[in-house]
N, C-alpha and C positions, 0 to 999 in steps of 0.2 A: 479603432482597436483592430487587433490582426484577428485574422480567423482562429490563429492558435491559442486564442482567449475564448474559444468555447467550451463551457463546463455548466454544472449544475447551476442554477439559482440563478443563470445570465436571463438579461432580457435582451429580448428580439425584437425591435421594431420595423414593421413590412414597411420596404421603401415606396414611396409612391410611385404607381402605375397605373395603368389603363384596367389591371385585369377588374373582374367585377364577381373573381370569387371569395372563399371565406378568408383569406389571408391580404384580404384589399382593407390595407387602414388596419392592419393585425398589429396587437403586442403582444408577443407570446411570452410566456417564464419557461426555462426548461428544467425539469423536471428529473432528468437522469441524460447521462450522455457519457458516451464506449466507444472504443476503436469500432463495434459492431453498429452505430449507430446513434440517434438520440431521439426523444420520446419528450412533449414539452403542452400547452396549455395556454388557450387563446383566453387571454385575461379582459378584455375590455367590450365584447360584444354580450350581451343577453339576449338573450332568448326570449324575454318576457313572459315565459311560463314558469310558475311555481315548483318547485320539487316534487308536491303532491300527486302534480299531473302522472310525474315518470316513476314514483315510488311510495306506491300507497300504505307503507309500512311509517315513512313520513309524514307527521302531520305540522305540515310548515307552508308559509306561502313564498317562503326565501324562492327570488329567481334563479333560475337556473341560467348559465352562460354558454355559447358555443363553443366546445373547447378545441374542437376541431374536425376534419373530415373523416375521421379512421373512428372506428368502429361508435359511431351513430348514435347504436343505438343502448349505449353502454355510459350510467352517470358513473364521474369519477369525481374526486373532491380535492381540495387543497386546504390547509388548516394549522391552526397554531396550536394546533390541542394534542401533543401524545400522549399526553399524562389519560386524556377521556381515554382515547380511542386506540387500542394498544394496536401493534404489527405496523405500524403507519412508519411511512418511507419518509426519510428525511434529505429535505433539499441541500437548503443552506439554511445556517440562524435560526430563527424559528419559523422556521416555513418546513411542513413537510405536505406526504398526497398522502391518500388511499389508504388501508388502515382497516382492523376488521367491523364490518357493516355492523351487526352486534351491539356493541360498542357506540357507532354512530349513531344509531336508531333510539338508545336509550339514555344518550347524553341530550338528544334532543325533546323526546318526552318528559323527560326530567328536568328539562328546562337550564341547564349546567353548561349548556354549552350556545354559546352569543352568535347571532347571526354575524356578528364583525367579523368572527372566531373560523369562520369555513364557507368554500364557495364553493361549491356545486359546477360542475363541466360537463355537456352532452359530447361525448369521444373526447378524441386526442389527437395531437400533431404527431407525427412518426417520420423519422427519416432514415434511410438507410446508410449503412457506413460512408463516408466520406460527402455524402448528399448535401446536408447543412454546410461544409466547408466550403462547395462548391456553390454553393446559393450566394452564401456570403462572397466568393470570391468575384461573383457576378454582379453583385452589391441590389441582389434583390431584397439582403436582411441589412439592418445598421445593431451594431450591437450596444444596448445603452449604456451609460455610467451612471444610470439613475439608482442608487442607491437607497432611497428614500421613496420609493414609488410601494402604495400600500396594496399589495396584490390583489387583498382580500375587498379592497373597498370595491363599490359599484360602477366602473368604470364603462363609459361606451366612450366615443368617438373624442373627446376632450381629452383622452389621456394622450391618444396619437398626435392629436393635433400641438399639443404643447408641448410633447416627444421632438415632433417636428421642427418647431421656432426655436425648441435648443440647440438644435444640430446645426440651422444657420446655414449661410452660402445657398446654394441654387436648390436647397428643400424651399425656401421661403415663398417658392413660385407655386408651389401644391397645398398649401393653407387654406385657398379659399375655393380651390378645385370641391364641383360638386363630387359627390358620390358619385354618380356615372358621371361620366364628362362629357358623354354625345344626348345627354337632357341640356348640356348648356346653350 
């Protein structure tokens, strides 16, 4: 796809590289995207810690996911529920983010609202204008056609990896690259 096919609801798949930071083996969704920039959501790594840990107002053990390296220390959500959770930002379809807290806190006490239903982010991906264009132009990002990829499901490294084997031609040689690649 051209770079001029970045918008809302795109997925990002991090091409394979040496780096061994949080965008190694990354699928991001984006989230919002402006001439000013774009703003998106590492969809396949967890964290392995519960919500509870980071928001004691939630009482759930749903993981929390890396969502990316900009503000840390900030959970953000993604979710099919505006109807719960009103002010919530819509992507594409029924995928929207964020949404008043409120709202979230007491669809989940109430039991109304399904852990399938919303995934939990620690930060965000942020890029500054033209930044993403030039990543992709550099073919650090692959942007997918995956249409049917369920955002909200619990996704770690199997999602990249079969992101991968779709794309075909010379990804096929990074399938079975470890995680670091100077452990090999």
């Amino acid at each position: 796809m051209s770079v001029k096919s970045i918008k809302k609801g795109a997925i990002l798949l991090a091409r394979p590289s040496l780096s061994l930071d949080i965008f190694n083996r990354s699928i991001v969704i984006i989230a919002e995207h402006s001439n000013e920039g774009s703003l998106g959501f590492i969809i396949n790594k967890p964290s392995h810690l519960p919500i509870h840990i980071f928001l004691s107002q939630i009482n759930s053990n749903q993981i929390v996911f890396e969502g990316g390296p900009v503000q840390k220390e900030q959970i953000f959500y993604l979710h099919h529920r505006p109807d719960l959770i009103t002010d919530s930002l819509h992507i594409q379809d029924n995928m929207y983010w964020s949404g008043n807290f409120d709202d979230l806190c007491n669809a989940i006490s109430e039991n109304i609202i399904d852990e399938s239903e919303i995934k939990f982010c620690l930060g965000y991906c942020g890029w500054e204008a033209n930044q993403l264009e030039n990543e992709l132009s550099n073919k650090e990002w692959e942007i997918l056609d995956e249409e049917n990829i369920n955002i909200l499901n619990h996704w770690e490294n199997d999602l990249w990896k079969n992101s991968l084997k779709k794309l075909g031609g010379e990804n096929l040689i990074w399938l079975n690259t470890p995680l670091d690649p100077f452990m090999n």
